[in-house]
C-alpha positions, 0 to 999 in steps of 0.5 A: 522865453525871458518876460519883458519887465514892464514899462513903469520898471524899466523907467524907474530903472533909466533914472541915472540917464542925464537926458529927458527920459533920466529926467522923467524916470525921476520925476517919476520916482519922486511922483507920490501920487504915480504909485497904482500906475504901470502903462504909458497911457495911464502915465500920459493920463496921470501927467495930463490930469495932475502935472500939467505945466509949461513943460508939458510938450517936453514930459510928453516928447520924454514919455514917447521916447522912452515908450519908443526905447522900451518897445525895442529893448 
């Protein structure tokens, strides 16, 4: 049996997608701060803490969406 990649690499590895997850992955990617961080709920946490904007609604739906996608791939 195959080990599933965890979630914060499969991610970083959606970063050439061109919608919100892409978008996240890079951000992501670019996060000096998101290095210690590998579960969605940590990431939820870590947005919450340091990175809320008024685009926070959109980082969150992008957050759950890709969680939703990793769980199924």
């Amino acid at each position: 049996m195959t080990r599933k990649t965890g979630f914060k690499t499969w991610l970083l590895r959606q970063k050439d997608r061109q919608d919100p997850v892409g978008d996240l992955a890079r951000d992501l990617k670019a996060d000096v701060c998101a290095g210690a961080l590998w579960s969605v709920e940590s990431l939820e946490r870590h947005v919450w803490a340091f990175h809320v904007s008024a685009n926070i609604g959109m980082v969150m739906v992008a957050l759950h969406k890709a969680w939703e996608e990793y769980k199924i791939a």
